[in-house]
N, C-alpha and C positions, 0 to 999 in steps of 0.2 A: 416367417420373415420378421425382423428385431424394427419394431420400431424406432423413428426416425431422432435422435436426440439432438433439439436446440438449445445452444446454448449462445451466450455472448461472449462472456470475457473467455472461455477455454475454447471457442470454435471458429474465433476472427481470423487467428493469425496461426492457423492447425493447416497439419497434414491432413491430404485427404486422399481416400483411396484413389479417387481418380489420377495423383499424381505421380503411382506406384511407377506407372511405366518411363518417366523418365531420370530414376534412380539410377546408378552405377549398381553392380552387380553386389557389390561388399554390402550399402548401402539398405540394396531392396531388402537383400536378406537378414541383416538387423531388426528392420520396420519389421519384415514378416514375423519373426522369430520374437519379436516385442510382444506382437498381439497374441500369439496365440499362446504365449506362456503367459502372459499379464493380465491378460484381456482387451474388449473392446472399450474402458472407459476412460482410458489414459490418452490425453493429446501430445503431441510432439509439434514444435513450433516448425513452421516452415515449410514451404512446396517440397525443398531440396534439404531432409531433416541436419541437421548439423553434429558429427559426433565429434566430440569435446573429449579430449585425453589429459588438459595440465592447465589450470589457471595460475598467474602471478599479477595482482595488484590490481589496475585495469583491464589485464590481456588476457585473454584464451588462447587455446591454441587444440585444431584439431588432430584427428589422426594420422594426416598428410603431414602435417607438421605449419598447415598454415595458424596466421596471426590473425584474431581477433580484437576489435575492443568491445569493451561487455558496456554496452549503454541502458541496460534494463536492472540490475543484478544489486538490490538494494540487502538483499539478503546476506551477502558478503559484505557489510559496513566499511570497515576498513582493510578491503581488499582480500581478495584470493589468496590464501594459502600466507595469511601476513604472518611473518616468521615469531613477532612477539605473542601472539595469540595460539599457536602453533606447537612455540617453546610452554607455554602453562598449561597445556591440556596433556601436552606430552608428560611435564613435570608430576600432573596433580593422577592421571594413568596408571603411572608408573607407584604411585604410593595408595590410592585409595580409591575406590568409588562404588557410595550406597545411596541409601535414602534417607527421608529427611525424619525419621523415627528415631534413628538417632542423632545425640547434636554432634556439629559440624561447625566449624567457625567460619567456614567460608560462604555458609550461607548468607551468614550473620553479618558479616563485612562487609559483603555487597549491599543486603539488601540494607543497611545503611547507609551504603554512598550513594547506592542509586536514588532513596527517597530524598536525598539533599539535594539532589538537581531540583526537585518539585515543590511546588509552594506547601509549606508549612503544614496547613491542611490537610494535604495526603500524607499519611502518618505510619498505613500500617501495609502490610504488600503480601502476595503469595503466588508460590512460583507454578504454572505448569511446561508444558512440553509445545507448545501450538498457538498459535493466536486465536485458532479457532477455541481451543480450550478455555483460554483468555477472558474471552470473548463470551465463552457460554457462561462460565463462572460467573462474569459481571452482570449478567441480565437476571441469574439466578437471586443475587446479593442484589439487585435492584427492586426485584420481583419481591423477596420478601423484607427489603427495608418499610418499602411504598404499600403491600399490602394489593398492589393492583397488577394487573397484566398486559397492558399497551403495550406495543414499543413502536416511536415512532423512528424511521428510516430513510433514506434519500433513494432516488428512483430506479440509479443503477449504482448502486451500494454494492458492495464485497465487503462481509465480515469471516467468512469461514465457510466449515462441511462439513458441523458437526449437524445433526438433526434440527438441534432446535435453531441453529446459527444461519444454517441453508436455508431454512424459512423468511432468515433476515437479511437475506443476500441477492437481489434481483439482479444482481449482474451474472448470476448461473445461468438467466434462461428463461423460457416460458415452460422449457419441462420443470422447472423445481418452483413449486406454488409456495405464494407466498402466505405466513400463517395469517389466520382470519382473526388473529387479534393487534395484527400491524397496521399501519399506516405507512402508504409512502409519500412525501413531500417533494417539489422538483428540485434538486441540486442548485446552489447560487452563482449562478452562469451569466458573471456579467457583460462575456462575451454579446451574449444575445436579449441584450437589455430592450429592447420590443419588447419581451414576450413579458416584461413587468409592467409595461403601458409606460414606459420610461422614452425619452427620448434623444438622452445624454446617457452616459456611463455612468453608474450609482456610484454615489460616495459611500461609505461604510456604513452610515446611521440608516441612508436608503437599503441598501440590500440587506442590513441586517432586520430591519421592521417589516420588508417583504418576506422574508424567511423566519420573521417573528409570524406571520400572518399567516401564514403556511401551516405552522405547529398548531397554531389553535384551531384553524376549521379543521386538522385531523384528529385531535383534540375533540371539538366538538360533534365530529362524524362517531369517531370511536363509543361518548358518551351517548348519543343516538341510540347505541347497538348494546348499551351497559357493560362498556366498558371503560377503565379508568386507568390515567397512564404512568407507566412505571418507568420507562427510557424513555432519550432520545439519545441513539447510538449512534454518533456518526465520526469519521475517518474523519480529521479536520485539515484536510488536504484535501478533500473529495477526489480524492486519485482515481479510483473505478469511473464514478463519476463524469471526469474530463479535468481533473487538475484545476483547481480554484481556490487558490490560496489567499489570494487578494479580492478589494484593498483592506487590507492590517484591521480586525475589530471588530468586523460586522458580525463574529456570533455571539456579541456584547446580549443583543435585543431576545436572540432565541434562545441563550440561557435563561435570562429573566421568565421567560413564556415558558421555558420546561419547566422550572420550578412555583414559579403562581399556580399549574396545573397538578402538581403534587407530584412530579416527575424529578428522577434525576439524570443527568448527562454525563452519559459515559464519552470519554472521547476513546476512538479507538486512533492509538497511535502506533501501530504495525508499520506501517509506511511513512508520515510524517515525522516521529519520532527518531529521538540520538544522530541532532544535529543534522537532519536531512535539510531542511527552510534554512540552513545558513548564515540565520540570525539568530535563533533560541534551540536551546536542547531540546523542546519539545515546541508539536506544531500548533499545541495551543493557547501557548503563551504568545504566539503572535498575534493573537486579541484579545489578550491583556482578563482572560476569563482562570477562573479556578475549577474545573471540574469536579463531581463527586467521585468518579473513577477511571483511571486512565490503566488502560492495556497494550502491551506492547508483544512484541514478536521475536521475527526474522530479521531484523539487526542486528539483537541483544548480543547474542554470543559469535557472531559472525559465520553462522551458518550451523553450530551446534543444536541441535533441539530446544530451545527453552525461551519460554514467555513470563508474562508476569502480568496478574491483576494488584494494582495498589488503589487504595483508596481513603477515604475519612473511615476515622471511627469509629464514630456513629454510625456511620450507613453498613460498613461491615459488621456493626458486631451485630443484629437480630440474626443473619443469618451462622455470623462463626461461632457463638454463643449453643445456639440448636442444631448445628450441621457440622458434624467432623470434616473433614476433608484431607481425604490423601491423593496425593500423584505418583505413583512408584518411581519416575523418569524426573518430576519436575524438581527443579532445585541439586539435581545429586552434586558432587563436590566437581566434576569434570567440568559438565555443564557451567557450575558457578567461575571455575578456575578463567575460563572461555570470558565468561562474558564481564568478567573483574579485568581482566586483559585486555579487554574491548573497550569498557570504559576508562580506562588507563592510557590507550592508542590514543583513545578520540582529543583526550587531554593535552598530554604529554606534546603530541604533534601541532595543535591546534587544528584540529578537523575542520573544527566553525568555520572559521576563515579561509579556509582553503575553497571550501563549499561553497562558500560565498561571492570569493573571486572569480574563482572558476566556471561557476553560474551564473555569473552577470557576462563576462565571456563570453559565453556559448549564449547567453540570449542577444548580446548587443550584437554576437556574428549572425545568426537568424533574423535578426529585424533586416539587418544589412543587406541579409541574400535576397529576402521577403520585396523587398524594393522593387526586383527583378521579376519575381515569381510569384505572380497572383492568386495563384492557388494557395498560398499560405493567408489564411485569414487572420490568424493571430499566433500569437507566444509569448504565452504567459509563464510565471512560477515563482521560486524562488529557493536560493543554493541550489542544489542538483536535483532540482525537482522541476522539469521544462515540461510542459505542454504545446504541441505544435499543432495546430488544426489545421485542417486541411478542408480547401471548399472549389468548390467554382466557382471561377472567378469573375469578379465583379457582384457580387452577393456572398451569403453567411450560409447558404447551402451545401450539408455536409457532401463531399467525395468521399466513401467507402471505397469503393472501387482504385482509387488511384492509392488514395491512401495504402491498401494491402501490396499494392504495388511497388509505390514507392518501399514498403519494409522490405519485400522480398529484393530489390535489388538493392537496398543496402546491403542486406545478408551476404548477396551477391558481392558488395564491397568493402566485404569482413566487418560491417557495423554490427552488432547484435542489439537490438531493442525491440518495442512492442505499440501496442496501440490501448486505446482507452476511449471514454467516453459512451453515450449509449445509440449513439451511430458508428461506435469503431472510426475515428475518421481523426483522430488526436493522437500523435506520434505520442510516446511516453517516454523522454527521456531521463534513467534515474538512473545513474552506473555507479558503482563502488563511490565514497568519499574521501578514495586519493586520485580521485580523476584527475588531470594535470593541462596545464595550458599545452604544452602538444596535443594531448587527445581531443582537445577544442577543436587545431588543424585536421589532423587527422579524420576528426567526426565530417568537419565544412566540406573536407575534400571529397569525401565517402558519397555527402548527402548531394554535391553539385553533380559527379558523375552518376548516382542513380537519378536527378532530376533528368539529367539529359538522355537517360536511358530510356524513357518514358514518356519522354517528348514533355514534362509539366514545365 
């Protein structure tokens, strides 16, 4: 008999075999025919799984031929199958695609536009395939800037699945241990400002001295144990987390405390980054901090393979100096053509502002609904980055329960999204960023008739 695997973020909002029996027949046979060719470690979202045949822009559309809107799907930045994005992968295909042993101009073009979105500082950049890859790179280059081995982390973080990355990522689970040279810190959840001894909602300088405070007793646990710290990696959207973007600054105080401790601060910008927050190309400029190294993702190229660690360099060079580094996939000309395209969309169209509008939108239609519906404790975020919590009401006690609920009969009313937080109990809304003031309706309508499905 296989042991029983828990996880969080892949098992909240999962198939499960108990659900097999009330598939359609095209359906069960799929699921079945999943597992036993793929295996048993792959999740599929939903009671009733969704097969997806055609995306355009916001919309899905499955086999039947119904309409979707994709409200999770940050991975397609600017939209499903966006025809400019589309056209340069097709173009750069059609002429060329190796690796980065030879030169290439297109690497070179990008990786000079993209470091100009970033402060000054970050100077020098290199490309993989993953954010997990990203992600491992940087703790590497962290690792041997700093000479130490810490890294400190947030509670329910997601960085990755690489070996060393899934050690830093406790939002997999209590099956995937986390390494014994981590720390984890609580998330800055102003939501539930109790549990700071607060008695008002922190201001910025507050929650950022609390999450200053944080860093060094793990800090001084770690040296306890001889150890000395080399990160603090954290998503500066705390997305896995429960979505905490706000208020603007507060990770002013726990930069300062990573580096007094000999550490450096990766932000990992997979999800908060390329214009997600609405106001700045990336999520960490929203507190006004300079990182030592920022990593990015499943934005970049709007669904093509390719990440990228950039950083000072200084910090990069001990390790570029003494460590070759190849990616056979990272950087190749397609990948680059994709994500030169993407950032030319985001441009061209003014993304920012679209994100922006359209997320103050969708949160001012949620406070509105919220009036009604007590079970929404709060909603937070910022551009198309919404957080919806979800409680019992008249208190700040999560609902899991209703919350899976409420997803599945959105699903039920063609919404497609997700959940978050580390009671699962925080809607995650983040859909492409040509989301549109219809889809704001369209979402309001989805979310009023799954409330009322379920009695909240």
């Amino acid at each position: 008999m296989s042991a029983t695997i828990r996880t969080t973020i892949l098992n909240l909002n999962s198939f499960q075999q108990g659900d097999m029996n009330g598939l359609d027949a095209e359906t069960k046979h799929l699921v079945q025919k999943r597992e036993e060719e793929l295996g048993p470690a792959y999740r599929l979202f939903y009671r009733h799984p969704v097969h997806l045949v055609k995306g355009k822009g916001s919309r899905l559309w499955d086999a039947d031929g119904e309409e979707y809107l994709d409200m999770y799907n940050n991975v397609v930045s600017v939209g499903h199958c966006n025809p400019d994005v589309v056209a340069a992968i097709t173009k750069q295909a059609s002429t060329l695609n190796t690796h980065t042993r030879y030169l290439h101009e297109g690497i070179l073009n990008y990786a000079q536009d993209i470091l100009s979105t970033m402060p000054d500082e970050i100077d020098q950049i290199m490309f993989q395939c993953t954010g997990s890859e990203a992600n491992d790179l940087a703790i590497r280059v962290a690792r041997k800037y700093t000479g130490n081995e810490g890294v400190i982390i947030t509670s329910n973080a997601y960085h990755g699945n690489s070996a060393l990355i899934s050690e830093l990522s406790p939002a997999q689970g209590l099956a995937q241990p986390i390494a014994l040279t981590a720390r984890m810190i609580p998330a800055p959840d102003a939501y539930h400002f109790e549990q700071m001894g607060l008695d008002h909602s922190p201001s910025a300088q507050e929650l950022g001295e609390w999450m200053a405070g944080k860093v060094r007793e793990a800090v001084a646990d770690m040296e306890r144990h001889g150890i000395k710290l080399a990160a603090f990696l954290a998503d500066t959207a705390f997305s896995s987390d429960g979505m905490y973007l706000n208020p603007r600054g507060f990770l002013k105080p726990v930069l300062q405390a990573v580096h007094e401790a000999g550490g450096v601060y990766i932000a990992d910008e997979v999800q908060p980054g390329f214009c997600r927050t609405g106001d700045d190309f990336w999520g960490f400029q929203r507190h006004g901090i300079v990182p030592d190294i920022v990593t990015s993702g499943k934005p970049m190229a709007n669904g093509l393979p390719t990440s990228m660690m950039a950083a000072k360099r200084e910090v990069l060079a001990p390790f570029a100096t003494t460590m070759p580094y190849f990616n056979t996939y990272g950087g190749n000309p397609v990948c680059m053509a994709a994500a030169q395209a993407t950032l030319n969309y985001l441009r061209d169209h003014d993304v920012l502002a679209n994100a922006r509008q359209t997320g103050d939108a969708l949160r001012a239609a949620l406070r509105d609904f919220a009036t009604t519906h007590p079970v929404i404790g709060d909603v937070r975020g910022a551009g198309q980055f919404t957080g919806c919590e979800i409680v019992k009401p008249g208190t700040k006690e999560p609902d899991t329960a209703l919350t899976l609920d409420i997803l599945e009969q959105l699903r039920e009313h063609h919404v497609l999204t997700g959940t978050c937080g580390i009671n699962g109990n925080v809607l995650k809304l983040r859909p492409p960023l040509v989301f549109t003031f219809d889809d704001v309706d369209f979402f309001m309508d989805a979310l009023g008739a799954s409330f009322a499905a379920v009695g909240a």
